[in-house]
N, C-alpha and C positions, 0 to 999 in steps of 0.2 A: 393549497391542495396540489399533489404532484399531480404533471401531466400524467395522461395512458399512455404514451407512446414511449417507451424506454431508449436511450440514448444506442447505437446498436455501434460495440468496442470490437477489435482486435484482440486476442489474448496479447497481452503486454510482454513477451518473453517466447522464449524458445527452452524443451529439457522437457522436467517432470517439478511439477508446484504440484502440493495440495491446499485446497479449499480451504478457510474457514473463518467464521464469523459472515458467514453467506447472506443475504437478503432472499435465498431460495427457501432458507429454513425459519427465517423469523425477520419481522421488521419494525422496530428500528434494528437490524442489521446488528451492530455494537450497543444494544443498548440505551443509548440515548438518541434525541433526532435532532439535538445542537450540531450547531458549525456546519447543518447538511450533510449529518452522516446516517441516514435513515438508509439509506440503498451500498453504503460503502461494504466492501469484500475486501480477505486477505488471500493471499497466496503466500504458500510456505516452500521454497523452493530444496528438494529431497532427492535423495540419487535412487537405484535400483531396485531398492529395498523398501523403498517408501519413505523414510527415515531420514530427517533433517542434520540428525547426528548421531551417532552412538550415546547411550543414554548407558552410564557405568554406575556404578555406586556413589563414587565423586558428583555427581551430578543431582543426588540427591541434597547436597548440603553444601554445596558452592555455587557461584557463579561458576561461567564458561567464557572464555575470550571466542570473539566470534569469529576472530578465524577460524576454530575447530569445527562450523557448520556450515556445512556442502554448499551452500549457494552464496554463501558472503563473497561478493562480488563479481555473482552472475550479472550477462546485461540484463534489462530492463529495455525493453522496448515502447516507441509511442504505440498505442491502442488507436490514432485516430489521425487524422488527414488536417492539421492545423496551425495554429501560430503559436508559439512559445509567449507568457505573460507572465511568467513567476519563475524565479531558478533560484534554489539557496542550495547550498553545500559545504558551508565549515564548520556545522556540528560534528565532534566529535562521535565516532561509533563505543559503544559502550559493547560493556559485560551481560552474555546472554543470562537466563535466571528461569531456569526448571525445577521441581523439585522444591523442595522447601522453602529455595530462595525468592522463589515466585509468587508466594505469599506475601514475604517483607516489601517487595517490589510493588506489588500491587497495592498496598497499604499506602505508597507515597504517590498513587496516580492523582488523588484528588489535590495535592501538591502543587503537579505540574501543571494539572487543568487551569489552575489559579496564576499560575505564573504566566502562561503566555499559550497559544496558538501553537508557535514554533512549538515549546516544549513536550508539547502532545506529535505532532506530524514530522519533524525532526529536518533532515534535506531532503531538497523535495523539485519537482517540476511541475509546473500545473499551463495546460495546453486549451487553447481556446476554441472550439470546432462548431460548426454548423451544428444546428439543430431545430427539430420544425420550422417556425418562423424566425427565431433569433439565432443564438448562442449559448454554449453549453462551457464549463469549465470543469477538463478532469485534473485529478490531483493526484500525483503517484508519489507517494511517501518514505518516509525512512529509508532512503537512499544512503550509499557510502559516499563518507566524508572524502569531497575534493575527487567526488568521479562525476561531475553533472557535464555530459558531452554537448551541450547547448545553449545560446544565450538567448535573453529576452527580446522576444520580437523576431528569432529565427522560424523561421516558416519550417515545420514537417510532415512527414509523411508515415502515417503508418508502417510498422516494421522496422523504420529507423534505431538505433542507439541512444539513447538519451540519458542513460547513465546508469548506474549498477548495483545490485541491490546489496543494503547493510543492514544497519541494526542503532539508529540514531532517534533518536524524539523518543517517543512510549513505546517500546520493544521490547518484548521477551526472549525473543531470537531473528536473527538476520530473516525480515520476510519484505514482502511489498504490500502495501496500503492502499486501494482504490478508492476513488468516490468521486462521483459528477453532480456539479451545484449551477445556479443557472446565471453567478456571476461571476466578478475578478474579486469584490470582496468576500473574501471566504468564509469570514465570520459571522457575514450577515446575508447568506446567499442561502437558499431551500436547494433541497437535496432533488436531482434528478434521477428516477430508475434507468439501469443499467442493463442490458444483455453485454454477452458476447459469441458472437456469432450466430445469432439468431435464438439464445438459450442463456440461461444463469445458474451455473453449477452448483451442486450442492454440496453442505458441509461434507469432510471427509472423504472427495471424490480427486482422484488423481488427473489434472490434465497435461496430458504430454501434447509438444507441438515443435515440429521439428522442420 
């Protein structure tokens, strides 16, 4: 059973993310409550318009290389006052997949589910911080390949750098991955609820933080 008390985060970034696969709007959050993702949230990081990318005709019936969307390789920030315990970053960032391709894409998720951990979270940092009486572990995901600004056992602090958002492990588009579990093994850790900043936004809400 999850605590009451939700782990209380940082927005992780600075700009304009939107919302979604929220724990504000439904839980388990994604769908399942494996690996501790009953509380996980995504951030889509989008410029002025709201808009992660121009969405063309092409974009019906191809993939997209992910530099063509606005936040591939915005930082990513710590949410939390802690010790670094997990860094990978030489996955590969891959082809975003809207539109029709986002289908065939999603057809091969149960794939990777089976293949590994990695293959679902992609690079990643995952940070160890206080929480009621013990410890908490969050885990900020699909990160860009060979940007992780920290190593294992570096002590942070909130608002820090820690590395920049891509489009690696299970992604449809360069976004960032949240989720707080209540151990180092992730596999086998229950999921913690999450605010940030005293609230947990809901699907399709804009948060700018600047």
């Amino acid at each position: 059973m999850a605590p009451d008390q939700p782990l209380n985060l940082s927005y992780p970034f600075d700009g304009k993310w939107q919302v979604r696969n929220s724990p504000a709007n439904r839980v388990p959050s994604h769908g399942t409550a494996l690996f501790g993702l009953s509380y996980a949230i995504d951030f889509v990081p989008v410029d002025d318009d709201g808009r992660s990318a121009p969405f063309t005709f092409g974009s019906l019936f191809r993939s997209e290389a992910a530099e063509a969307f606005t936040g591939f390789g915005r930082p990513v920030l710590s949410p939390v006052d802690g010790v670094v315990v997990g860094v990978h970053d030489t996955e590969a960032d891959h082809h975003a997949y809207r539109g029709f391709p986002s289908v065939g894409y999603a057809l091969t998720q149960r794939r990777r589910a089976a293949e590994s951990w990695l293959a679902l979270i992609g690079n990643h940092v995952l940070i160890e911080t206080e929480y009621l009486t013990g410890t908490a572990v969050v885990a900020l995901c699909h990160l860009k390949q060979g940007s992780a600004e920290v190593t294992t056992g570096q002590r942070v602090a909130a608002g820090q750098p820690i590395g920049r958002c891509g489009n690696s492990g299970n992604s449809t588009e360069p976004h960032l991955h949240l989720h707080a579990v209540d151990g180092r093994n992730i596999t086998q850790a229950h999921a913690i609820p999450i605010q940030f900043d005293g609230s947990i936004p809901h699907n399709g809400s804009i948060v700018e933080r600047r």
